[in-house]
VMD Tcl script that builds the backbone (N, CA, C; Angstrom):
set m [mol new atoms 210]
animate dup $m
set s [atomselect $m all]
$s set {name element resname resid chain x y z} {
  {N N UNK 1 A -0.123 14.849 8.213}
  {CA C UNK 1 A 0.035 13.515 8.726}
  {C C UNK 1 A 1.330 12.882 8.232}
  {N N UNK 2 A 2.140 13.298 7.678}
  {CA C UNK 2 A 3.292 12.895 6.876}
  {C C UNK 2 A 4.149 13.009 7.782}
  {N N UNK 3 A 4.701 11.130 7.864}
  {CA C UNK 3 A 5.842 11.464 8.860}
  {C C UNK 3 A 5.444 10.845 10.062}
  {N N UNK 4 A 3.608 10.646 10.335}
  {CA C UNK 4 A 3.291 10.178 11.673}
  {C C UNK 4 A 3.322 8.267 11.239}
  {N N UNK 5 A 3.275 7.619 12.605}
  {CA C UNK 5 A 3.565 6.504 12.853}
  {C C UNK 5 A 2.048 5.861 12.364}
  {N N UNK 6 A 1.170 6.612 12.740}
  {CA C UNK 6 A -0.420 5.782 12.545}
  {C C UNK 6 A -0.484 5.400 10.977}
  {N N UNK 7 A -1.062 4.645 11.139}
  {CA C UNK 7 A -2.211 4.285 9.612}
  {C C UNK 7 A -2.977 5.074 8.784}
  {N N UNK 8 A -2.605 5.495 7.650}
  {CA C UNK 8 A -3.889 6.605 6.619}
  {C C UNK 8 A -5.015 5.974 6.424}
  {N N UNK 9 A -6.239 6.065 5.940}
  {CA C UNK 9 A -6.826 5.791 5.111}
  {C C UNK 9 A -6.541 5.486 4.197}
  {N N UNK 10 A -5.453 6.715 3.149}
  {CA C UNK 10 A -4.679 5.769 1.882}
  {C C UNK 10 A -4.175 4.564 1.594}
  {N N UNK 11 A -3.418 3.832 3.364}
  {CA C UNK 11 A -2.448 2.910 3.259}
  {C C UNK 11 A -3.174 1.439 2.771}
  {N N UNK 12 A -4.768 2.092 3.495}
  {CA C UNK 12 A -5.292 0.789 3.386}
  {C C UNK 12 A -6.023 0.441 1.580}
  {N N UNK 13 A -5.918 1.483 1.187}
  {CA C UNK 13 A -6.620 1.943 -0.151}
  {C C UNK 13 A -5.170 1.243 -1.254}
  {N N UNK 14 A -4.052 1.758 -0.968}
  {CA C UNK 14 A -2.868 0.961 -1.401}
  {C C UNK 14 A -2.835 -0.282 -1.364}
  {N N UNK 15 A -3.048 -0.871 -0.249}
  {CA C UNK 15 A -2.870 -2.451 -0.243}
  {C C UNK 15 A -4.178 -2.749 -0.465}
  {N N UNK 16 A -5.174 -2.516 -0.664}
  {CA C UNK 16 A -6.966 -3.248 -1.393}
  {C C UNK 16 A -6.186 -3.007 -2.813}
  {N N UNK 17 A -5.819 -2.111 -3.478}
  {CA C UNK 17 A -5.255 -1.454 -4.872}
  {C C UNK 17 A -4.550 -3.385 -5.213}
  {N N UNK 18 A -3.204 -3.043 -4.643}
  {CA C UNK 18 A -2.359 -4.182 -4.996}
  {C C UNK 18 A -2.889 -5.294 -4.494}
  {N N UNK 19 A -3.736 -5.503 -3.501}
  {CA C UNK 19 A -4.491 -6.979 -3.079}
  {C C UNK 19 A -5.512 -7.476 -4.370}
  {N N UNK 20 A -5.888 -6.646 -4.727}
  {CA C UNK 20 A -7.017 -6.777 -6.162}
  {C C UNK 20 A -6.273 -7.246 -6.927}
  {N N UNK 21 A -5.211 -6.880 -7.475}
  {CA C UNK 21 A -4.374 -7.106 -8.589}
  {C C UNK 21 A -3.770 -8.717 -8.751}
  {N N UNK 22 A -3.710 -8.877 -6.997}
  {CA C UNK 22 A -3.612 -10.436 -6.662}
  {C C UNK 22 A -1.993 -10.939 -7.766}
  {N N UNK 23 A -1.348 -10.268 -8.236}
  {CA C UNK 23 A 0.036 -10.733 -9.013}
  {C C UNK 23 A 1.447 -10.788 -7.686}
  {N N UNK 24 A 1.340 -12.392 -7.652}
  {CA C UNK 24 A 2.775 -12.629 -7.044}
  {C C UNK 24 A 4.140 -11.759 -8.012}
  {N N UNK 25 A 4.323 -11.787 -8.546}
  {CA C UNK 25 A 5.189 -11.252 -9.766}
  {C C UNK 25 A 5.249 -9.904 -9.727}
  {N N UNK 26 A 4.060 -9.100 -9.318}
  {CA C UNK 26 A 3.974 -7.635 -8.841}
  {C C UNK 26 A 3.407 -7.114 -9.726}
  {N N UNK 27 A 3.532 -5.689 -9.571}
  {CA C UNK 27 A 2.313 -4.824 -10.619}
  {C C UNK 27 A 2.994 -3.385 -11.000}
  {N N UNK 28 A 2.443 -2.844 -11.798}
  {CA C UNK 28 A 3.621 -1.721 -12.176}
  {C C UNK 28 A 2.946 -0.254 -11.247}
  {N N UNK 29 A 3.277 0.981 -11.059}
  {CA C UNK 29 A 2.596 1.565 -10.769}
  {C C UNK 29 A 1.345 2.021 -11.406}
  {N N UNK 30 A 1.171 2.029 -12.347}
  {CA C UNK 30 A 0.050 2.730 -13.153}
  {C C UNK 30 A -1.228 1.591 -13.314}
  {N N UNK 31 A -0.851 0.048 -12.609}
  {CA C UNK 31 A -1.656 -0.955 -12.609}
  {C C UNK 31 A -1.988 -0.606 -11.061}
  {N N UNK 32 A -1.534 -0.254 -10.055}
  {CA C UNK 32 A -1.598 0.228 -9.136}
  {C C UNK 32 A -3.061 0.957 -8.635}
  {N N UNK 33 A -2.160 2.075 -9.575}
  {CA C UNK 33 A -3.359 3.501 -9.580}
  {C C UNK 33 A -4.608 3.172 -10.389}
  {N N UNK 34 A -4.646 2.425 -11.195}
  {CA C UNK 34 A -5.441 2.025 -11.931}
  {C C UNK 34 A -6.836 1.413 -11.094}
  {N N UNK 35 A -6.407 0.478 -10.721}
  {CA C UNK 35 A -6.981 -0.824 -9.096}
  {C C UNK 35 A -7.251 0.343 -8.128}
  {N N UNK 36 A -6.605 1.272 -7.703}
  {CA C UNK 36 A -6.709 2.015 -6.638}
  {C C UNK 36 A -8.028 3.554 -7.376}
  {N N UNK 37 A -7.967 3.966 -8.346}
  {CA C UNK 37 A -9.061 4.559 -9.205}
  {C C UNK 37 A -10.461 3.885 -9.357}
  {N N UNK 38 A -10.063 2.288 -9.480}
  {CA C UNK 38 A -11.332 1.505 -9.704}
  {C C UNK 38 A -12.033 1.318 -8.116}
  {N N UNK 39 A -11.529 1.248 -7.097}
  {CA C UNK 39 A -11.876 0.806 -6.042}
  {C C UNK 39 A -12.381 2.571 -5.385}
  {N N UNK 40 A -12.175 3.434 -5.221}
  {CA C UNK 40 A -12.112 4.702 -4.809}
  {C C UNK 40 A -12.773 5.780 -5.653}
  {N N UNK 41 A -12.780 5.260 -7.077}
  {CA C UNK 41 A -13.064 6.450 -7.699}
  {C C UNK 41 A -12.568 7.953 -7.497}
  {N N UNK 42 A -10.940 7.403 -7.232}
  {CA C UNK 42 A -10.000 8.492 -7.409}
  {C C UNK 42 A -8.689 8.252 -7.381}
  {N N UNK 43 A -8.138 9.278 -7.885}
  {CA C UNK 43 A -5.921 8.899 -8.213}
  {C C UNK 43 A -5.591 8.909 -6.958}
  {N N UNK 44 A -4.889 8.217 -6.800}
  {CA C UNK 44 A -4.229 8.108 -5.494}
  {C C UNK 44 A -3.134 9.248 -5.806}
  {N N UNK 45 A -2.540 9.910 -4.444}
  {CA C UNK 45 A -1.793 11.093 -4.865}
  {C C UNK 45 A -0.510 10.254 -4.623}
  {N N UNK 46 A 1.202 11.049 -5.404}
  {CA C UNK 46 A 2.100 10.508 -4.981}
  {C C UNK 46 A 2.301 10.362 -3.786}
  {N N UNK 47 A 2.312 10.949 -2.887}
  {CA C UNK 47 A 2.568 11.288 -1.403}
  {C C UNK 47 A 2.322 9.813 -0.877}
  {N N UNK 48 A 0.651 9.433 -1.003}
  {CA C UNK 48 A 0.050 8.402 -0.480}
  {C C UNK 48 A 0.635 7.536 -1.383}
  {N N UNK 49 A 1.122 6.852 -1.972}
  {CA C UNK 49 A 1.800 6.303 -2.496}
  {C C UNK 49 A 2.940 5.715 -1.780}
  {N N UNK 50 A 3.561 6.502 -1.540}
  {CA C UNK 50 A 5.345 6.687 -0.767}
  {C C UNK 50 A 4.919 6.107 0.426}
  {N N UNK 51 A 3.714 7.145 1.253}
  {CA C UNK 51 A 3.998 6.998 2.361}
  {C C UNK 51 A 3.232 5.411 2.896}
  {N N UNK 52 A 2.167 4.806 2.248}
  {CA C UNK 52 A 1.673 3.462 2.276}
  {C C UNK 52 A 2.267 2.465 1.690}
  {N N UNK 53 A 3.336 3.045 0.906}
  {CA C UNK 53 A 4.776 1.326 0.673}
  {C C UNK 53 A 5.368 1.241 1.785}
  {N N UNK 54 A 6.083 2.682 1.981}
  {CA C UNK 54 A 7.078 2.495 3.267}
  {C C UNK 54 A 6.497 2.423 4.588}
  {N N UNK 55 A 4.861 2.113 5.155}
  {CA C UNK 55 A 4.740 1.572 5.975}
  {C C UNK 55 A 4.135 0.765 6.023}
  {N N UNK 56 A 3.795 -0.361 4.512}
  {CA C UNK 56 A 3.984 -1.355 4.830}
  {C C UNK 56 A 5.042 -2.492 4.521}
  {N N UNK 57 A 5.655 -2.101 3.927}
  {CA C UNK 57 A 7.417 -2.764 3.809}
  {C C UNK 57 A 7.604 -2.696 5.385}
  {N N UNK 58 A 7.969 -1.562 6.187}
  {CA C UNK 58 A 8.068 -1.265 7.710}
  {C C UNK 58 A 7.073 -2.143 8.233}
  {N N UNK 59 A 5.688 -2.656 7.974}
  {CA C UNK 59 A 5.069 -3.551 8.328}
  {C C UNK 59 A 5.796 -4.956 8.682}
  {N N UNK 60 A 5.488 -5.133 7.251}
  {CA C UNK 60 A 6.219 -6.325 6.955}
  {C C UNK 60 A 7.956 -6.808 7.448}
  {N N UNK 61 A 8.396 -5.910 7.412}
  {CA C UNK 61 A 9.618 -5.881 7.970}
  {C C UNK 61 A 9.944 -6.723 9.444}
  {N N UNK 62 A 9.071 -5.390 10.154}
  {CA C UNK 62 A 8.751 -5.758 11.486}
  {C C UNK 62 A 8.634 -7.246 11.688}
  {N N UNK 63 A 7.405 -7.368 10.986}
  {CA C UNK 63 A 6.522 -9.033 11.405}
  {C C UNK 63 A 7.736 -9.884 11.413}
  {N N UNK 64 A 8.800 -9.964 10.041}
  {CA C UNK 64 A 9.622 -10.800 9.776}
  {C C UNK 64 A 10.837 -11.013 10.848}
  {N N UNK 65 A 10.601 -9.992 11.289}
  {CA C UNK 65 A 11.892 -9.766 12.651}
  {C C UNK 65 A 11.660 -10.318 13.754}
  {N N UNK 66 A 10.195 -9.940 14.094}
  {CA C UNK 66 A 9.535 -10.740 15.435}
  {C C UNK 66 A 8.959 -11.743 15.419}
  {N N UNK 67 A 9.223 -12.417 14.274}
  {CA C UNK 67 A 9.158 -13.867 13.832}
  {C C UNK 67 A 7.522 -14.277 13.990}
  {N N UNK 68 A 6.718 -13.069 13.778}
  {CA C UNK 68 A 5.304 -13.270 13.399}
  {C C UNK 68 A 4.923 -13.575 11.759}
  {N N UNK 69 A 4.016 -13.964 11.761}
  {CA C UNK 69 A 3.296 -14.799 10.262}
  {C C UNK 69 A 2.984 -14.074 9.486}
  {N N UNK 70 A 2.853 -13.844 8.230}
  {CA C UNK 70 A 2.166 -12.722 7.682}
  {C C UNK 70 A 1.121 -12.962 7.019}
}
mol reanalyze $m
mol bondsrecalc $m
mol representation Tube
mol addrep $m
């Protein structure tokens, strides 16, 4: 699936991870994996990692361009 345009399962497991953490200021990775271990009861792999920032930065990106809300 690496590389495709759709949505993982991981991506959404990434952003519940950092939505939990709830820090405007941000979170380090290992607070990350941590949130994402507690919620899953498992490590998130690097891969899923990479590939659920960079599509939702590309999310977010988007929205900001087409002058939608986030």
């Amino acid at each position: 699936m690496e590389g495709s345009a759709e949505w993982a399962r991981s991506d959404a497991w990434v952003l519940a991870a950092i939505m939990v953490l709830g820090r405007d200021e941000g979170s380090s990775l290992t607070e990350v994996v941590a949130a994402g271990d507690a919620i899953n009861h498992a490590i998130l792999l690097e891969n899923e990692i990479e590939q659920a920032v960079r599509r939702l930065l590309a999310s977010a990106s988007s929205r900001h361009l087409s002058g939608g809300s986030s």
